[in-house]
PQR file with spaces between the fields and no chain letter, atoms N, CA, C, O and H, PARSE charges and radii, in Angstrom:
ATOM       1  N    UNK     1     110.499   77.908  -49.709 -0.4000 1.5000
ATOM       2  CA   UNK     1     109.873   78.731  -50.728 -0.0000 2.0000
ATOM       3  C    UNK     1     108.383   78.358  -50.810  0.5500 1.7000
ATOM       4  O    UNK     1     108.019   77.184  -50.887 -0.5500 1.4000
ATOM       5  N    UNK     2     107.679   79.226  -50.794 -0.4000 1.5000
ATOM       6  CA   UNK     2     106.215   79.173  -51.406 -0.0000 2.0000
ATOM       7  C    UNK     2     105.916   78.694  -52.496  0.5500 1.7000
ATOM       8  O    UNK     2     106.580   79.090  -53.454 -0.5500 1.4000
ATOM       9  H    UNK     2     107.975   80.179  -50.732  0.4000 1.0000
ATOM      10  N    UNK     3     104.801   77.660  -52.750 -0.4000 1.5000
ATOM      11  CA   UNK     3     104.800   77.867  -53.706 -0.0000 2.0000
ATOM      12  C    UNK     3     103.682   77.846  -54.425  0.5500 1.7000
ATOM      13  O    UNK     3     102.671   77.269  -54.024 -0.5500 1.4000
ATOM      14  H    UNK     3     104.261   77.338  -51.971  0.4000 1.0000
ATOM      15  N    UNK     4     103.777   78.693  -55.958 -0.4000 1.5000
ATOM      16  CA   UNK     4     102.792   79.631  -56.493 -0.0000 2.0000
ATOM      17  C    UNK     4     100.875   79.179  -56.385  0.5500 1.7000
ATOM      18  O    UNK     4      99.818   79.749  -56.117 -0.5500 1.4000
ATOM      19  H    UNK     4     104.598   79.161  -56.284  0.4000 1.0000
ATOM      20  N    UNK     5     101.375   77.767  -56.803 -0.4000 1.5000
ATOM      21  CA   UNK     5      99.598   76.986  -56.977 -0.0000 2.0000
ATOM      22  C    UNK     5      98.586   77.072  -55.163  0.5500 1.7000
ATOM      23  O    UNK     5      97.397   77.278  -54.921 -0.5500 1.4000
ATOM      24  H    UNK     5     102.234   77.304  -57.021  0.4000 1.0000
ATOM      25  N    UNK     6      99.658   76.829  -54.349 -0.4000 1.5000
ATOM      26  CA   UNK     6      99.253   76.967  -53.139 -0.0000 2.0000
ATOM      27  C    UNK     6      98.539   78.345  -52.645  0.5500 1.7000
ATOM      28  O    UNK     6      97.351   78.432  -52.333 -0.5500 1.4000
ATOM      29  H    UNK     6     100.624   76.661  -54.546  0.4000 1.0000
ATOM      30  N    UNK     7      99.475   79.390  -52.635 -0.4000 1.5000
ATOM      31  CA   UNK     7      98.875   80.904  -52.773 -0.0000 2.0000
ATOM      32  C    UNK     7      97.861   81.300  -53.698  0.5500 1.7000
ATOM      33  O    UNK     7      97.000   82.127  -53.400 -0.5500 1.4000
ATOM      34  H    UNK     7     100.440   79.320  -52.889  0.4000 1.0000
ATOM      35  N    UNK     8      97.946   80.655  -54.971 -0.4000 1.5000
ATOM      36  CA   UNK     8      96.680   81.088  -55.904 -0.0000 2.0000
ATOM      37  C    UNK     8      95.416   79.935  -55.468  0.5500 1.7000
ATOM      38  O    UNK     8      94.507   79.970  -56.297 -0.5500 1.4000
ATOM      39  H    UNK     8      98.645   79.983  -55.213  0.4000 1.0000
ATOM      40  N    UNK     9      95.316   79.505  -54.985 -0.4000 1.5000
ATOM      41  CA   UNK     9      94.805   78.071  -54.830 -0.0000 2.0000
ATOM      42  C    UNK     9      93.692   79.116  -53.420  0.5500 1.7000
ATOM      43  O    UNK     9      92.604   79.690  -53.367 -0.5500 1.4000
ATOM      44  H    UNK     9      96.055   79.477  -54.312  0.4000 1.0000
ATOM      45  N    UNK    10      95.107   78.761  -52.329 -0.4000 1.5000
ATOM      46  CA   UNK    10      93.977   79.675  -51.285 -0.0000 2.0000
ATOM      47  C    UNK    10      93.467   80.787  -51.088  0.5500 1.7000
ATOM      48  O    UNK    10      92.477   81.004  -50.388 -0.5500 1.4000
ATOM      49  H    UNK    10      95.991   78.295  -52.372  0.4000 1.0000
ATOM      50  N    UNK    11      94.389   81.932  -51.963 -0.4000 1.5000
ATOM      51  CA   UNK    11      93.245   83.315  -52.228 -0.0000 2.0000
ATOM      52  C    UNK    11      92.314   83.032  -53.177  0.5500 1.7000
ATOM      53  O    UNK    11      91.214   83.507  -52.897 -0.5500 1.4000
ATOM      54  H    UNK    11      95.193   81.757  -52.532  0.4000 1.0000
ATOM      55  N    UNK    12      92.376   82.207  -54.575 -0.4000 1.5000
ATOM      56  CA   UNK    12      90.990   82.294  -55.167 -0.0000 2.0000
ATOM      57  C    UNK    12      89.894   81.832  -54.484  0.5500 1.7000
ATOM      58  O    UNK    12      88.770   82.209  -54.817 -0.5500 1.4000
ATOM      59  H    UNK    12      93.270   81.821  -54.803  0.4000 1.0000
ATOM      60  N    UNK    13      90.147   80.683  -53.117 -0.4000 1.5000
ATOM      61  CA   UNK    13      89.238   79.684  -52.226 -0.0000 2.0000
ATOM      62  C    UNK    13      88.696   80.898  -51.547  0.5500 1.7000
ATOM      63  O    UNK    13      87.479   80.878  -51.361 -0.5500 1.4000
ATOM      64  H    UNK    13      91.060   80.376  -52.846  0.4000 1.0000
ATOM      65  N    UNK    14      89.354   81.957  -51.136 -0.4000 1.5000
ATOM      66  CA   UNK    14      88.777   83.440  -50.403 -0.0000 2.0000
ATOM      67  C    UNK    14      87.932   84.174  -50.935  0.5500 1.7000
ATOM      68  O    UNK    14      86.842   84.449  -50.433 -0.5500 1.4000
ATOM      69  H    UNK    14      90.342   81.973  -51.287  0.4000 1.0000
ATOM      70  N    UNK    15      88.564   84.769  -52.561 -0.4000 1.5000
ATOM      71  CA   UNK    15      87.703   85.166  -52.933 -0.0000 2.0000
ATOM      72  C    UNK    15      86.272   84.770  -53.511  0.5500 1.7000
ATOM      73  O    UNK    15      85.257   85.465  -53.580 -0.5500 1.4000
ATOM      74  H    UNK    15      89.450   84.546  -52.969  0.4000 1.0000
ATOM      75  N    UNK    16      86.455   83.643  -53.850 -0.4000 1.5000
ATOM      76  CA   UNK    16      85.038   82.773  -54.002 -0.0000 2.0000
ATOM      77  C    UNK    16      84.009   82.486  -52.695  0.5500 1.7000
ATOM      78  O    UNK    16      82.789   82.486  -52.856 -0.5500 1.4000
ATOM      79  H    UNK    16      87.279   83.079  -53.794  0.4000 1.0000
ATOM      80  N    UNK    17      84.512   82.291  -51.646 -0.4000 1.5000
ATOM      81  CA   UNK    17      84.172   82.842  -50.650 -0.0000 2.0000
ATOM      82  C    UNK    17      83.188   84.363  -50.208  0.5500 1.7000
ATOM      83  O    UNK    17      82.046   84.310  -49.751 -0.5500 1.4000
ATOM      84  H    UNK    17      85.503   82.291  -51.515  0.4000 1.0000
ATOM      85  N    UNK    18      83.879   85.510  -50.450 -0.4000 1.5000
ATOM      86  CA   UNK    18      83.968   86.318  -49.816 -0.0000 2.0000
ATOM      87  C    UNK    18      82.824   86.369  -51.225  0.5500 1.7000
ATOM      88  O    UNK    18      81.665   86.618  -50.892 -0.5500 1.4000
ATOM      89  H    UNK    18      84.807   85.553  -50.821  0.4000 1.0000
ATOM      90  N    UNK    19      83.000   86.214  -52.324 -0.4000 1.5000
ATOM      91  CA   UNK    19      81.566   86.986  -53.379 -0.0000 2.0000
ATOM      92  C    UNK    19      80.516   86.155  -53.305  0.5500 1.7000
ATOM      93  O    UNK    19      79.387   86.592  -53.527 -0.5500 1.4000
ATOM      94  H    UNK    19      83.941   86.012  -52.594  0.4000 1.0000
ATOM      95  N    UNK    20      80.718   84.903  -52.997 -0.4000 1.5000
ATOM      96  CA   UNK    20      79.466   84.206  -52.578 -0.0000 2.0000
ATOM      97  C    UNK    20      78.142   84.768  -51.378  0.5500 1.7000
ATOM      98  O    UNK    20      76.912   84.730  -51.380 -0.5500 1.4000
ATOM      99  H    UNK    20      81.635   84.548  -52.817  0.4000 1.0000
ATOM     100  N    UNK    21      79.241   85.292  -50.398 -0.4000 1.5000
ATOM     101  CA   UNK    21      78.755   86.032  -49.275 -0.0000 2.0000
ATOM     102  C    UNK    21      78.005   87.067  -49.970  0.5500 1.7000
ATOM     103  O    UNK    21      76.782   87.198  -49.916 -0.5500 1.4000
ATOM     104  H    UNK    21      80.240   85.323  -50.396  0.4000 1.0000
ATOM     105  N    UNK    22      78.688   87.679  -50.523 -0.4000 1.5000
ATOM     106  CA   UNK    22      77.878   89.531  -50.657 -0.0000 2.0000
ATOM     107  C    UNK    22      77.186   88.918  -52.146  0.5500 1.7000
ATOM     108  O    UNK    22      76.974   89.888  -52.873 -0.5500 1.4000
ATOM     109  H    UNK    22      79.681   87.572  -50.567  0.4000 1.0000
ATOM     110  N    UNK    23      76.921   88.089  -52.578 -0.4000 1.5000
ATOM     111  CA   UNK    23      76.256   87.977  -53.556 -0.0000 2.0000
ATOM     112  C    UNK    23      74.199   87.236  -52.741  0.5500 1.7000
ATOM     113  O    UNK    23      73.256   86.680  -53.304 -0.5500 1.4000
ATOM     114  H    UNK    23      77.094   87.301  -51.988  0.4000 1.0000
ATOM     115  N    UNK    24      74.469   87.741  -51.085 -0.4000 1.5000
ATOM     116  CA   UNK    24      73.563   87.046  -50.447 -0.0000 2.0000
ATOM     117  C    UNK    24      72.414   87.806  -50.279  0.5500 1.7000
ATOM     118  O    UNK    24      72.712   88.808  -49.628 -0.5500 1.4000
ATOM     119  H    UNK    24      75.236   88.192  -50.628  0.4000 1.0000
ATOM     120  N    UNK    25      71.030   87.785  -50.619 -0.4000 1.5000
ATOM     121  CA   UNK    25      69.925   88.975  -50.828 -0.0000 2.0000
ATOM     122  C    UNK    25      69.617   89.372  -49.043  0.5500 1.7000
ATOM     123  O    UNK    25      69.390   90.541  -48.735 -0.5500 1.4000
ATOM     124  H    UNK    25      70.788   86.971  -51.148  0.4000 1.0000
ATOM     125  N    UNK    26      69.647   88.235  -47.949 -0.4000 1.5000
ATOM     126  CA   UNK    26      69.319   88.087  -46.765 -0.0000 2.0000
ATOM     127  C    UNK    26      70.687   89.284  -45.990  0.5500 1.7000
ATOM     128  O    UNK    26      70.433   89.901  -44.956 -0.5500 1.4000
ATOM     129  H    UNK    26      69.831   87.285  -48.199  0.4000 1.0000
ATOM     130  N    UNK    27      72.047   89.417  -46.701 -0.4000 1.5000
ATOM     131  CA   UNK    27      72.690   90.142  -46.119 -0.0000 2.0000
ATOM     132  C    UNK    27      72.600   91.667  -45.862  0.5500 1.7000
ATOM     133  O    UNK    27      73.278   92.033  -44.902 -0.5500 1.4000
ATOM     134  H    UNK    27      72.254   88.916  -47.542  0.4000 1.0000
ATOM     135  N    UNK    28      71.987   92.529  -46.439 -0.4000 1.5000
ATOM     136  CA   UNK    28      71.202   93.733  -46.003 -0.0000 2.0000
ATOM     137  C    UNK    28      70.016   93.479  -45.000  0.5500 1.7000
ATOM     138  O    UNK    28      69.546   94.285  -44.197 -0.5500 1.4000
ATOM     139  H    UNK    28      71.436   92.232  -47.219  0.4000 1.0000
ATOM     140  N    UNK    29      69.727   92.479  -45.175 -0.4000 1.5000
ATOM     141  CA   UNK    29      67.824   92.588  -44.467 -0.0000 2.0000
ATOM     142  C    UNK    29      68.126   92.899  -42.741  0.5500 1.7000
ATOM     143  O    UNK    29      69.232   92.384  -42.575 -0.5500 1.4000
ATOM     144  H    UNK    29      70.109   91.824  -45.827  0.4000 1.0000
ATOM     145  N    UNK    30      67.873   93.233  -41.974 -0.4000 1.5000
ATOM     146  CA   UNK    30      67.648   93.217  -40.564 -0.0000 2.0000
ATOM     147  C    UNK    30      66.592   92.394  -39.963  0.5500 1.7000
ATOM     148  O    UNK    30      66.535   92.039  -38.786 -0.5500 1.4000
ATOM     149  H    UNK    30      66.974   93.651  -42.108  0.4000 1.0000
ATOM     150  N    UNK    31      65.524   92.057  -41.180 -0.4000 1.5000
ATOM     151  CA   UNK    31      64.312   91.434  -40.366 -0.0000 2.0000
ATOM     152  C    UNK    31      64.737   89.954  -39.966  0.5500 1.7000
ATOM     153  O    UNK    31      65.433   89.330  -40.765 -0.5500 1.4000
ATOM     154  H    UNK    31      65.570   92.346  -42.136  0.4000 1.0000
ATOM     155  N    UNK    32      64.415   89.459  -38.964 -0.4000 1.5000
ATOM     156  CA   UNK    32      64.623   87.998  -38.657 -0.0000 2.0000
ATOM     157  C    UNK    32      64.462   86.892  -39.592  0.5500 1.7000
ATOM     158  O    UNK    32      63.361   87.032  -40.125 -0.5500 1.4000
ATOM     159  H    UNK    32      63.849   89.967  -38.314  0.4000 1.0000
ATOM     160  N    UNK    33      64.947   86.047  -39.951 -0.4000 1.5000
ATOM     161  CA   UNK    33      63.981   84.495  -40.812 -0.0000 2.0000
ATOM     162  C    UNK    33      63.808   83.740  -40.103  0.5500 1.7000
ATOM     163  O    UNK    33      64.570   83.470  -39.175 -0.5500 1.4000
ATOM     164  H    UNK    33      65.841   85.933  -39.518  0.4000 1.0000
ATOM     165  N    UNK    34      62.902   83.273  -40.317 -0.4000 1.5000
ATOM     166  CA   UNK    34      62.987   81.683  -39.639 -0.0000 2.0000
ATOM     167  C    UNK    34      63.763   81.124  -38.939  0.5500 1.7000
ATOM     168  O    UNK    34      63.630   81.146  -37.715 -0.5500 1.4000
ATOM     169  H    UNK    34      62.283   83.493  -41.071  0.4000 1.0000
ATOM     170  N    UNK    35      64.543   80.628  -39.413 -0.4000 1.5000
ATOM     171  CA   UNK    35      65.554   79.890  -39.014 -0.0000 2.0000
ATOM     172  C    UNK    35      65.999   80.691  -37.921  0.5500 1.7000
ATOM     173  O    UNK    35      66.128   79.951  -36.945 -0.5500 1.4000
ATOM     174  H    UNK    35      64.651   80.611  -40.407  0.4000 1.0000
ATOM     175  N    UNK    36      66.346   82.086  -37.595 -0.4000 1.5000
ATOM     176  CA   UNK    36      66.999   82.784  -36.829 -0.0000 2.0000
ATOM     177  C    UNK    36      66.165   82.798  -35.292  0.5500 1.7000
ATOM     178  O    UNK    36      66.483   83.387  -34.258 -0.5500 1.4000
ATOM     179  H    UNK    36      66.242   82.687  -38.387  0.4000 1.0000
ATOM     180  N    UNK    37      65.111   82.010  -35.545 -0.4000 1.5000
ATOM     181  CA   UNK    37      63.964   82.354  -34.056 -0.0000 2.0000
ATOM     182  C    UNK    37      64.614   81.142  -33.123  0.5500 1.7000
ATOM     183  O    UNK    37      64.163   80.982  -31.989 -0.5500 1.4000
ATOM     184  H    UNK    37      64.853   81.532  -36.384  0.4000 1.0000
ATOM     185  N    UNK    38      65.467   80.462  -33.519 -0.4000 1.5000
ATOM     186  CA   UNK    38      65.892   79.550  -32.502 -0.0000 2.0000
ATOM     187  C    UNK    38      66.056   77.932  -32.729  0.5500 1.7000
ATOM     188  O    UNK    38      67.015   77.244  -32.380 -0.5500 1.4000
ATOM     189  H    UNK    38      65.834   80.592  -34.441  0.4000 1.0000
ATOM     190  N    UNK    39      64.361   77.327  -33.694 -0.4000 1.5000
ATOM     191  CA   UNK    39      63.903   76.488  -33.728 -0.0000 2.0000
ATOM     192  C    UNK    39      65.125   75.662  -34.677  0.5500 1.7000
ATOM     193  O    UNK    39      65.608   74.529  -34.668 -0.5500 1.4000
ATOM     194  H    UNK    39      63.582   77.885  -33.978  0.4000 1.0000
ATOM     195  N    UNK    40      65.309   76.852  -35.445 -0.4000 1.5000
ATOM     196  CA   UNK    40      66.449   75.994  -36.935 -0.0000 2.0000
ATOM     197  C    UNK    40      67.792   76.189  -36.072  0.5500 1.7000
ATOM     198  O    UNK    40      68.838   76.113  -36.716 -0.5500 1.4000
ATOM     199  H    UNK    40      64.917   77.772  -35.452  0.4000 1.0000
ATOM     200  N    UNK    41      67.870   76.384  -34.965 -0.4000 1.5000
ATOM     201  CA   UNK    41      69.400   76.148  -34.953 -0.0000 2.0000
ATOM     202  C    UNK    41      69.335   74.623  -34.212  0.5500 1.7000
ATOM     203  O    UNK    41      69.951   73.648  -34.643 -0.5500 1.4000
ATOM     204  H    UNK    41      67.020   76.446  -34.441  0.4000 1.0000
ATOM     205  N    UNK    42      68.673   74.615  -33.297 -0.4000 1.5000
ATOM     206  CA   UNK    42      68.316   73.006  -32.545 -0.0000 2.0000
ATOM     207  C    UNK    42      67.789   71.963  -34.082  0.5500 1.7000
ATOM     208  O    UNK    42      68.440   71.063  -34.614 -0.5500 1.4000
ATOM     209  H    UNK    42      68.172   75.407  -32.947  0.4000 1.0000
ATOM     210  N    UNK    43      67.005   72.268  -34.306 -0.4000 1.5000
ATOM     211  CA   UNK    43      67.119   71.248  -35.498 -0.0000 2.0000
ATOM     212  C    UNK    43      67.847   71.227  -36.593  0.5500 1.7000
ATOM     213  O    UNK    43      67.759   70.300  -37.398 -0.5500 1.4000
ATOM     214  H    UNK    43      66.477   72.998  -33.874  0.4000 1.0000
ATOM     215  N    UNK    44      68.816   72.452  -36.786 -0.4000 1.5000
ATOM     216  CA   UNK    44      70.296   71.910  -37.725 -0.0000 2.0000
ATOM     217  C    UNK    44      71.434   71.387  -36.736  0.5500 1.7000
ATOM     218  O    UNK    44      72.361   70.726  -37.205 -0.5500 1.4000
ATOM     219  H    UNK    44      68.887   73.205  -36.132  0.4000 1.0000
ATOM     220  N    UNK    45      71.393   71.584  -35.797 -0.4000 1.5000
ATOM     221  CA   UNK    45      72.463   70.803  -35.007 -0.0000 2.0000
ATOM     222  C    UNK    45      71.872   69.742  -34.126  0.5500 1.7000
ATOM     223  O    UNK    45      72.496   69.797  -33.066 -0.5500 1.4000
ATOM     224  H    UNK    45      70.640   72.121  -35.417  0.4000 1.0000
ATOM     225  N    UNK    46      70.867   68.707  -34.066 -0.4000 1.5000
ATOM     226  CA   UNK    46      70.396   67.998  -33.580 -0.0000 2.0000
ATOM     227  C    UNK    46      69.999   67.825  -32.408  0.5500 1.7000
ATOM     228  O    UNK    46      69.480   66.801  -31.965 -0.5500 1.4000
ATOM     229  H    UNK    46      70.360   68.663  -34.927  0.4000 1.0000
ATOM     230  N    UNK    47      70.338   69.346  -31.535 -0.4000 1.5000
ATOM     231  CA   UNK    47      70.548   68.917  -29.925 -0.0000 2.0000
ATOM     232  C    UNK    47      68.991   70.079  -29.644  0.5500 1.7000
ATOM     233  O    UNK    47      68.392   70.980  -30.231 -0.5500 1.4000
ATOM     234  H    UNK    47      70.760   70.178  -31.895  0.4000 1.0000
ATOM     235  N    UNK    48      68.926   69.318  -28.396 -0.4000 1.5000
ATOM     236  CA   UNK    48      67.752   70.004  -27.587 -0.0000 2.0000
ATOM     237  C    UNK    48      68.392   71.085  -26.400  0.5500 1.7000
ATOM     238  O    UNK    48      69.417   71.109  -25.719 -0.5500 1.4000
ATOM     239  H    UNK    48      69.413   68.585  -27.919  0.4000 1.0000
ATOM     240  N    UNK    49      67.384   71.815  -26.534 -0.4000 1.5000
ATOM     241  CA   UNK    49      67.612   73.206  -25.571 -0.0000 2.0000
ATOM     242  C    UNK    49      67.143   72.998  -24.049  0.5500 1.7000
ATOM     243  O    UNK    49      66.403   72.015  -24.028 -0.5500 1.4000
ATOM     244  H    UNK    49      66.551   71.796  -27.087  0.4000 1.0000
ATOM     245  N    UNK    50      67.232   73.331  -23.281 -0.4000 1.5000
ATOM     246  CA   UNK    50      66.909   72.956  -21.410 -0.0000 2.0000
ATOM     247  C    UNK    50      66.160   74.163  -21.521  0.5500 1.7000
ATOM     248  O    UNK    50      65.570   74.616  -20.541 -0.5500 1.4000
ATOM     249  H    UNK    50      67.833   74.130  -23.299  0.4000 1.0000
């Protein structure tokens, strides 16, 4: 049997999720940021590019 706290537990973890997302001003935009030119992904993940 399922049970109830588990199911409410991981759909509210979704939906908090999912409105966090669309509550994002950058999610309509098309224009690039920063971060998206390349530089912020090597320096959020520590590694160098060849």
């Amino acid at each position: 049997m399922i049970d109830t706290f588990s199911l409410a537990l991981t759909h509210g973890l979704l939906m908090l999720t999912a409105w966090l997302l669309f509550r994002r001003h950058d999610l309509d935009s098309e224009a690039p940021s920063s971060e998206d030119e390349g530089a912020g992904h090597r320096r959020r993940w520590g590694g160098r590019r060849a």
